[in-house]
Legacy VTK file of the C-alpha trace (Angstrom):
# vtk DataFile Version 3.0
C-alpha trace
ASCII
DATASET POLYDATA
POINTS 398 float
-4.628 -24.715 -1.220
-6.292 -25.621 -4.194
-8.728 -23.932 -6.708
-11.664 -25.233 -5.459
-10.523 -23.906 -2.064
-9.881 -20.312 -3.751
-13.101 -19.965 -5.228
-14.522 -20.961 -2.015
-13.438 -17.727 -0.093
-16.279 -15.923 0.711
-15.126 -13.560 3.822
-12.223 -11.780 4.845
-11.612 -13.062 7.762
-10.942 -16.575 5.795
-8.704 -14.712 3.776
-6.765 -13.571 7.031
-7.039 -16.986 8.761
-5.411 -18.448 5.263
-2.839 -16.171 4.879
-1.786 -16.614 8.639
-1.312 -20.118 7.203
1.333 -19.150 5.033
3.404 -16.312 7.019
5.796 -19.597 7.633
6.116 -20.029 3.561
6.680 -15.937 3.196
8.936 -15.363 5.788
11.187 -18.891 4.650
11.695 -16.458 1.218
12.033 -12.730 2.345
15.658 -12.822 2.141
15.703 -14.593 -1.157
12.752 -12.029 -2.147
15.359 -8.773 -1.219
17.971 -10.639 -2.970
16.339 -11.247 -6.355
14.351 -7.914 -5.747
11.254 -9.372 -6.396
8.460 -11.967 -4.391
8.796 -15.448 -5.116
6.584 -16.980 -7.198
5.205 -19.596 -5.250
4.802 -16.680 -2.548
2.594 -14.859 -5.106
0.597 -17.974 -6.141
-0.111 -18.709 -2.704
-1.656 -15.503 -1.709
-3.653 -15.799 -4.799
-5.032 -18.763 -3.281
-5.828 -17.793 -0.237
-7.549 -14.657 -1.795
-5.115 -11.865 -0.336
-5.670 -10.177 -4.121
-9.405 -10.117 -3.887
-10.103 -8.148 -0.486
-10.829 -5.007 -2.749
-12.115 -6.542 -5.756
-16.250 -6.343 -6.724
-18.336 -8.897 -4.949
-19.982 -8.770 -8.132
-16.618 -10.946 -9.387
-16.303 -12.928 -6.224
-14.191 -10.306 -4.563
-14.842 -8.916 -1.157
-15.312 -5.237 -1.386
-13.800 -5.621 2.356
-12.860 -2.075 3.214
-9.791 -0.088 4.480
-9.801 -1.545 8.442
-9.291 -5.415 6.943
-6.625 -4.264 4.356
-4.743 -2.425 6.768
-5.126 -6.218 8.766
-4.088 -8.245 5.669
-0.764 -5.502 5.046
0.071 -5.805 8.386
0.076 -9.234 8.645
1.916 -10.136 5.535
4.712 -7.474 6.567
4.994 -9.746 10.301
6.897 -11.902 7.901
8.091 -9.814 4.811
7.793 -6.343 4.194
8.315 -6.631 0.554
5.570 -9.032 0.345
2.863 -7.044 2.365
4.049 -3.694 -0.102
3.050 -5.539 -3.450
0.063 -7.298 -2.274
-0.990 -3.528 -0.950
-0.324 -1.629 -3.702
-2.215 -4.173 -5.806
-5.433 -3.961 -3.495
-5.391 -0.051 -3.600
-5.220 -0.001 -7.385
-7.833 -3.113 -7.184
-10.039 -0.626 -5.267
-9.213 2.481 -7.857
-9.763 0.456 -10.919
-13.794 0.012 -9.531
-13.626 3.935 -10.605
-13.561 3.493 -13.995
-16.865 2.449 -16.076
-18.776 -1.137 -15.408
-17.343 -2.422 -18.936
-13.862 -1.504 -17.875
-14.548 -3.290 -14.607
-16.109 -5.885 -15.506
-13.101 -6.594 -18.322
-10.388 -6.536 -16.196
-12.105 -8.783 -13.428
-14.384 -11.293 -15.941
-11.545 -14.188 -15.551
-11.918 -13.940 -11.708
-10.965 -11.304 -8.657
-7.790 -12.774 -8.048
-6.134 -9.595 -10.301
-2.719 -8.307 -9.701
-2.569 -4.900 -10.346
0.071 -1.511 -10.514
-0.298 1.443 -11.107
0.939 5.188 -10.714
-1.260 8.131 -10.080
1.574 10.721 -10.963
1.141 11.834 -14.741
3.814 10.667 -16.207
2.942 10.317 -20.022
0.208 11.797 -22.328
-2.782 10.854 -24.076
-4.058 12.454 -26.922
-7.419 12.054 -28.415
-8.057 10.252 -31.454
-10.952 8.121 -32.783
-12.562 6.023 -30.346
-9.887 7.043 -27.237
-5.960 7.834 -26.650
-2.798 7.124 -28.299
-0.875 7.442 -24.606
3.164 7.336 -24.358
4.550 7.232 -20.755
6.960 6.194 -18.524
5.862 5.622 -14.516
8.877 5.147 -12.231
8.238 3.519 -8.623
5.391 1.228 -9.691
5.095 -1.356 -7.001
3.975 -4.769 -8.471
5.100 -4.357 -11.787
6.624 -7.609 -11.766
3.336 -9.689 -11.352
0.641 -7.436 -12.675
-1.700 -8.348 -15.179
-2.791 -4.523 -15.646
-1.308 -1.115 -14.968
-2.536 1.761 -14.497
-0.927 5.173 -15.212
-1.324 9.028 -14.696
-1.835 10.977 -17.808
-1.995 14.540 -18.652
-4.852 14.615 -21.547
-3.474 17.334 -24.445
-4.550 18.406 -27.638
-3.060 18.423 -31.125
-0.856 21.445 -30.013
0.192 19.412 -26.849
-1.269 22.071 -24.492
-2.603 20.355 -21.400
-6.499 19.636 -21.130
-6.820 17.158 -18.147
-5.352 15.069 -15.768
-6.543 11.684 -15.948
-5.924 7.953 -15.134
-5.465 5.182 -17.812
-5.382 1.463 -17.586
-3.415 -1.003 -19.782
-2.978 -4.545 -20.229
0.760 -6.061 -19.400
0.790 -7.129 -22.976
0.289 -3.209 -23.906
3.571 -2.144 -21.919
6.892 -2.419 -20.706
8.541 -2.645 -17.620
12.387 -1.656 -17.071
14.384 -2.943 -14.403
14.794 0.109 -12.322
14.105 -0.377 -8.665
17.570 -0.824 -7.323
17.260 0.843 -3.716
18.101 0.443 0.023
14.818 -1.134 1.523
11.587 -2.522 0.013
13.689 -4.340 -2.783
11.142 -6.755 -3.414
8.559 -4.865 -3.807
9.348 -4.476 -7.244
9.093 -0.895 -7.973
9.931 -0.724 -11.524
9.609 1.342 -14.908
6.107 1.756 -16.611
6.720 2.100 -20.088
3.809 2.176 -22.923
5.091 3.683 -26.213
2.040 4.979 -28.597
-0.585 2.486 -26.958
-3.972 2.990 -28.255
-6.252 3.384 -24.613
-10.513 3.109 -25.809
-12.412 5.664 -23.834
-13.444 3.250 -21.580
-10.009 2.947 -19.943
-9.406 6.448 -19.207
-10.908 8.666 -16.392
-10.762 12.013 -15.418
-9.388 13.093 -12.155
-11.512 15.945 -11.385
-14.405 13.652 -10.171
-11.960 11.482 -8.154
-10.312 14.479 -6.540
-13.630 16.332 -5.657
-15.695 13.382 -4.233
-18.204 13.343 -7.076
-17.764 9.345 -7.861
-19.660 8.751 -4.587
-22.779 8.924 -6.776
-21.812 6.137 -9.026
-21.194 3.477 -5.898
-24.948 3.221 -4.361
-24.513 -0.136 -3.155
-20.882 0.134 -2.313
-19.704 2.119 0.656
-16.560 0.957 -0.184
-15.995 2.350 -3.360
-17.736 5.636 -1.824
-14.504 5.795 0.168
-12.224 9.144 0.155
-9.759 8.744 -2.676
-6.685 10.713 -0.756
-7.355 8.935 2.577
-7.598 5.624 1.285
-3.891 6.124 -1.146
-2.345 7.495 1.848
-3.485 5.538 4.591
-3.120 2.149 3.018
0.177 2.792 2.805
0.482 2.659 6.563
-0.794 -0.851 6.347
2.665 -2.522 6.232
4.210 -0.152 8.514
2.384 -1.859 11.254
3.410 -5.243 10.601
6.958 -4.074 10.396
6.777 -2.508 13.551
5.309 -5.687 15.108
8.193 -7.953 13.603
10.848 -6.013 15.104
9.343 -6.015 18.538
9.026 -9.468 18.532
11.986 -10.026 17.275
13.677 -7.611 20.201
12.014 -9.110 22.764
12.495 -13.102 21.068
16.598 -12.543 21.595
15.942 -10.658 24.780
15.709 -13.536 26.803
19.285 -15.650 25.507
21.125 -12.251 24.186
23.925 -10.977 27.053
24.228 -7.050 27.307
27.337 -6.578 25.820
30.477 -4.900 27.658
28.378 -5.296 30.923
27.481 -8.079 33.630
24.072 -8.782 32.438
23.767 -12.260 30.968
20.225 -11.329 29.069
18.959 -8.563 27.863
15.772 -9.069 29.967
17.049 -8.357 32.799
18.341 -4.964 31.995
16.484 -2.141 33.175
17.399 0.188 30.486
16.372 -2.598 27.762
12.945 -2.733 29.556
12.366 0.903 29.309
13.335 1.234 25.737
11.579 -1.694 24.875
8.473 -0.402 26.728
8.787 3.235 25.102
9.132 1.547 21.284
6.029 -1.201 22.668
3.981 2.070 23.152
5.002 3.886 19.887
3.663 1.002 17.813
0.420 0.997 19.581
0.233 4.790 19.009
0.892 3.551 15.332
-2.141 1.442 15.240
-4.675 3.558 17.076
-4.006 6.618 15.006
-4.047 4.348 11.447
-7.615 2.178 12.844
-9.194 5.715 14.219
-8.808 7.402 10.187
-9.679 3.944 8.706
-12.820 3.815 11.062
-13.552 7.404 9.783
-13.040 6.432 6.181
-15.182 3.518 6.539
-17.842 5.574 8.309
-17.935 8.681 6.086
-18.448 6.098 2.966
-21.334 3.891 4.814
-23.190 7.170 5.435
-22.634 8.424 1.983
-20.646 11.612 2.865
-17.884 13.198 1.337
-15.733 14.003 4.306
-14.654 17.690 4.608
-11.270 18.952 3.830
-10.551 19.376 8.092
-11.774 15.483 8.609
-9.535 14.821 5.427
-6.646 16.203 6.541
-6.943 14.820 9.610
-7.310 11.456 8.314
-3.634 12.515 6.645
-2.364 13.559 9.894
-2.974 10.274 11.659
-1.096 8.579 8.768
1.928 11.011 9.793
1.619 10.124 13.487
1.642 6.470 12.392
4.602 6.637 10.296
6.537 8.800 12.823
5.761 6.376 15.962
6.859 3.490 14.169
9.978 4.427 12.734
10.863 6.388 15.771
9.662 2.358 17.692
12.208 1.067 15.207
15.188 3.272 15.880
14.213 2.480 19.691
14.778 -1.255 19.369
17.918 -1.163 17.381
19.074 1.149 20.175
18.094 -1.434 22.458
19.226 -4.364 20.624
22.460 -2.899 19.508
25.114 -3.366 16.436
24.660 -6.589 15.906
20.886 -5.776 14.832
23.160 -4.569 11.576
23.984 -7.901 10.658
22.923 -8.973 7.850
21.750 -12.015 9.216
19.721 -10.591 11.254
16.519 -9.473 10.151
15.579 -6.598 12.079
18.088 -4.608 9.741
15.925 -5.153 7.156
13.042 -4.544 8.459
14.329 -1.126 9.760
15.634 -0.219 5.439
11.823 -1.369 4.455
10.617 0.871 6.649
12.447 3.631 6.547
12.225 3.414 2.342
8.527 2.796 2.361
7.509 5.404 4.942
8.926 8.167 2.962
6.631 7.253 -0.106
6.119 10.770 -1.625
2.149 10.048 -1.263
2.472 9.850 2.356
5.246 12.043 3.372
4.603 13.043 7.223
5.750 16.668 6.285
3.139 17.436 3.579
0.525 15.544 6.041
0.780 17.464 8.944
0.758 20.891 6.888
-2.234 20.136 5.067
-3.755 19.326 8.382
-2.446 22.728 9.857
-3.481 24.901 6.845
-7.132 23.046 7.452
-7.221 23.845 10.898
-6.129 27.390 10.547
-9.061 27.925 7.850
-6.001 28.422 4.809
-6.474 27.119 1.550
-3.347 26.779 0.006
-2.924 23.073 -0.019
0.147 22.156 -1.961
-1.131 18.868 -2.497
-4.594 17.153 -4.367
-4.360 14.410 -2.540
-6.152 14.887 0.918
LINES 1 399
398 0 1 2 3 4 5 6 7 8 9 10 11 12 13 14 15 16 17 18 19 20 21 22 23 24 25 26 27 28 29 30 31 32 33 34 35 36 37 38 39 40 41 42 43 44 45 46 47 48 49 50 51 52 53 54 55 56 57 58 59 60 61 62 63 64 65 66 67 68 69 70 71 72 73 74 75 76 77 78 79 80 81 82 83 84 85 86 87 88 89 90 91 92 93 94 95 96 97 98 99 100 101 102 103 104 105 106 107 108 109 110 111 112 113 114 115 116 117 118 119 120 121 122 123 124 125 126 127 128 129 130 131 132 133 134 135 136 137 138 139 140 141 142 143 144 145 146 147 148 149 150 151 152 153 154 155 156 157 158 159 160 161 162 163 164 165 166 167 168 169 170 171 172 173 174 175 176 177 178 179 180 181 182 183 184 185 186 187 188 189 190 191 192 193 194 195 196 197 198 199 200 201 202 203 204 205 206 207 208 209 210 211 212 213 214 215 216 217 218 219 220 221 222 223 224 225 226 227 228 229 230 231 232 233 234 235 236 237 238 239 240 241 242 243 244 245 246 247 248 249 250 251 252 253 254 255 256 257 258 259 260 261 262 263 264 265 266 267 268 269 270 271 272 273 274 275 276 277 278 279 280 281 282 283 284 285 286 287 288 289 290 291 292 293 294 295 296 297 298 299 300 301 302 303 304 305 306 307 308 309 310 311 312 313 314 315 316 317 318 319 320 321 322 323 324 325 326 327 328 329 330 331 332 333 334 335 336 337 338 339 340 341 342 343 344 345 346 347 348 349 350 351 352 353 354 355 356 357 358 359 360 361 362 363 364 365 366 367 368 369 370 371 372 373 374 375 376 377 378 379 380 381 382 383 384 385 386 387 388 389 390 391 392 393 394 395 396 397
């Protein structure tokens, strides 16, 4: 694709039909990708093209402000063919949809050579800023950053202090790659791609513009700021945790397909049955895991249609609809891990190989779902403590 072709992408669904195009290209790398523990280059230059960085960036920079239902589409998609793939390009759109927080300068100087941004970032505070003339002199080091590898900007949880370092606010910065550095960290059992290094700014001088407050993002309030843009009205905890669920879907697609795929020349081994197809017992797991990952996708597409209608109507949803939105991301994880261990019980030891790809579809799962924004645990609490009136919420982030 060239360019021309790039700048040319003015809907989503062109972005989807393009990237469709290339789930030959990404899933010809994903083994190279886990091996080298990053994406490909020419796999990252081709999404660019075909505009899979730009589905959350401001129309008002050619992006396509396209909302959570066609970025949990795009993650899926991608992760058909690579999970590690599908995780950066996600984690880039979320913090592509989170940077449209901060001020129209800030915005408008990250995104003023184009919408095609790659982007990190960490909401977990894990450095400081400290006032000084004109903004922050922030130090900081933010572990687990997916898309470190290719980002042009980071962003990075801060606790604002004073000169006696007492804590005064929790807030958000953004810095330029050339402002940071990034240490090879990420050395883990699934989602090695992903690139899910070190943050590390030392002294970096942040202008006010580049810093936010949490409070407003946390309570809702933003939703005043974003008149024209239901999008960026969106709830800030559902859309961090339920994007997340994105790639889960894809994966659970890819190893269904690939189950049923061998099921039809693969012999049941230690019995009489020359294909696994014609096993009764295959069928029935097969069926059960089938089910799971449609109980995947209708809980993830019933909170994304609630996101998506809460933000069109210009309503910050209550904590109960919150937390429920949380809930369904728990139900989706659950199903399709539980759809995965279902099909390697169907498809047996030699799913293990590491030749065969369903293994590693089964560690990027596994790894991803258990993303300490998402946890299913802390999901299904906060949606029990809502329920049952209490107000104890061990997490901000609902």
């Amino acid at each position: 694709m060239t360019a021309t072709q790039a700048q040319a992408t003015t809907t989503v669904d062109e972005v989807l039909a393009r990237v469709t195009e290339l789930l030959p290209l990404i899933k010809c790398h994903a083994v190279e990708n886990e091996k080298a523990r990053r994406v490909h280059p020419e796999v990252i230059e081709a999404l660019r093209d075909a505009g899979a960085f730009r589905v959350a960036a401001p129309k008002r920079h050619g992006g396509l402000e396209a909302g959570l239902e066609y970025m949990l589409r795009l993650s899926a998609l991608i992760a058909e063919a690579d999970g590690g793939t599908s995780w950066v390009v996600t984690l880039s759109n979320i913090q592509s949809w989170s940077t449209c927080m901060y001020p129209t300068e800030t915005v408008d100087e990250i995104y003023a050579p184009g919408p095609d941004r790659v982007l990190c970032g960490v909401v977990s505070p894990g450095g400081t800023a400290r006032k000084v003339d004109g903004g922050y002199r922030v130090t900081g080091k933010w572990p687990y950053a997916s898309a470190s590898l290719h980002a042009e900007w980071m962003g990075g949880g801060v606790w604002v202090v004073d000169e006696d370092g007492d804590e005064e606010d929790q807030a958000m910065v953004l810095l330029p790659r050339a402002d940071v550095t990034v240490d090879d960290t990420w050395y883990v059992a699934g989602m090695r791609a992903s690139g899910s290094n070190t943050i590390v700014a030392e002294d970096v001088f942040v202008p006010d513009r580049r810093l936010i407050s949490m409070l407003p993002v946390i309570s809702g309030t933003y939703m005043d700021d974003h008149p024209d843009s239901p999008f960026y009205r969106s709830a800030f905890g559902a859309m961090l945790v339920l994007v997340l669920v994105g790639p889960q879907l894809g994966l659970g697609r890819a190893a269904l397909e690939l189950a049923v795929t061998k099921a039809s020349t693969k012999a049941l081994a230690y019995t009489n049955i020359e294909r696994q197809a014609e096993s009764v017992a295959f069928q029935l797991l097969v069926a059960d895991a089938a089910m799971q990952i449609d109980t995947a996708h209708l809980h993830a597409y019933r909170a994304a249609s609630d996101v998506q209608r809460y933000a069109e109507e210009g309503i910050y949803p209550d904590i109960t609809a919150r937390a429920r939105m949380r809930a369904d991301s728990a139900v989706a994880l659950k199903s399709v891990n539980s759809a995965l261990n279902t099909l390697l019980d169907a498809s047996g030891a030699g799913s293990f190989a590491e030749v065969n790809a369903m293994q590693r579809i089964w560690r990027d799962s596994n790894v991803a779902s258990r993303h300490a924004v998402m946890l299913p645990q802390v999901s299904m609490e906060a949606y029990g403590k809502a329920l049952l009136g209490q107000r104890d919420h061990i997490t901000a982030i609902i």
